[in-house]
C-alpha positions in Angstrom: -1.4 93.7 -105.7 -3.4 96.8 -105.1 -0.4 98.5 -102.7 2.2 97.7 -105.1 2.1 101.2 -107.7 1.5 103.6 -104.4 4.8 102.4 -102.8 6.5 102.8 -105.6 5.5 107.0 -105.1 5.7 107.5 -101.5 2.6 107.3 -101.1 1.2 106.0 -97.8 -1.9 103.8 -97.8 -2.9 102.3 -94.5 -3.9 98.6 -94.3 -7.1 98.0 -94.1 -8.2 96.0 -90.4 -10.4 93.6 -90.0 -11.0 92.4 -86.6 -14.0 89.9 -85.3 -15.9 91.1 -82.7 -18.6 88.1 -82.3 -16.3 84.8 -82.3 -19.1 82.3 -81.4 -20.9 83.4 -84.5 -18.1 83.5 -86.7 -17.1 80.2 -85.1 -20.5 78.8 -86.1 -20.7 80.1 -89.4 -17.6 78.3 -90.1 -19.1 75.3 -88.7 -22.0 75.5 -91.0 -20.3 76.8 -94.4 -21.1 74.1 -97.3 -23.8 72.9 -95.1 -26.9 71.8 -97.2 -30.5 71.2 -95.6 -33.1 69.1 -97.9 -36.9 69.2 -97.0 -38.7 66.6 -98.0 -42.5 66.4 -97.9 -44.6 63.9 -96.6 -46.4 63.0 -99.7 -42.7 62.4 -101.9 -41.9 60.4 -99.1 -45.2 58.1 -99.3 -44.6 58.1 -103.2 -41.3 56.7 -103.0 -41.1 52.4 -103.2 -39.0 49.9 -104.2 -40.1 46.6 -105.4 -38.4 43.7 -104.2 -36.4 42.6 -106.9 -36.8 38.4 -108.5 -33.6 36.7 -108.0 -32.5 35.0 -111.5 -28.7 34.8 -110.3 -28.7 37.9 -112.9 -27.9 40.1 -110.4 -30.6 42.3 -111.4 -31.0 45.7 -109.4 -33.9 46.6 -107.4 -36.5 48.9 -109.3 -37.0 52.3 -107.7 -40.0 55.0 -108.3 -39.3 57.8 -110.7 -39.9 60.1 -108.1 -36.7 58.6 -105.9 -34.7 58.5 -108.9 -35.3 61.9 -109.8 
């Protein structure tokens, strides 16, 4: 409560302004806030595999590369 003490004197402090001047890129930064973008490269993609799992009526996951996993 920053203006609270200087009221209290008679002193005047102006409010600070804030305006937007360029909606569309404040509209699209909006838009994009908490956005997260993920390269991945070919050669993680051609390590990843997963191997068909053996049905035993176990209900056994299927086994993943340490490279997906991680």
């Amino acid at each position: 409560m920053p203006y609270k003490y200087p009221k209290g004197k008679g002193w005047d402090i102006p409010k600070q302004k804030y305006g937007v001047t360029n909606w569309a890129k404040y509209t699209d930064s909006l838009r994009n806030r908490g956005r997260i973008d993920v390269w991945i490269s070919e050669k993680a993609i051609e390590g990843w595999y997963k191997k068909d799992r053996v049905y035993d009526g176990t209900g056994t996951p299927f086994l993943y590369s340490d490279g997906f996993v991680a």
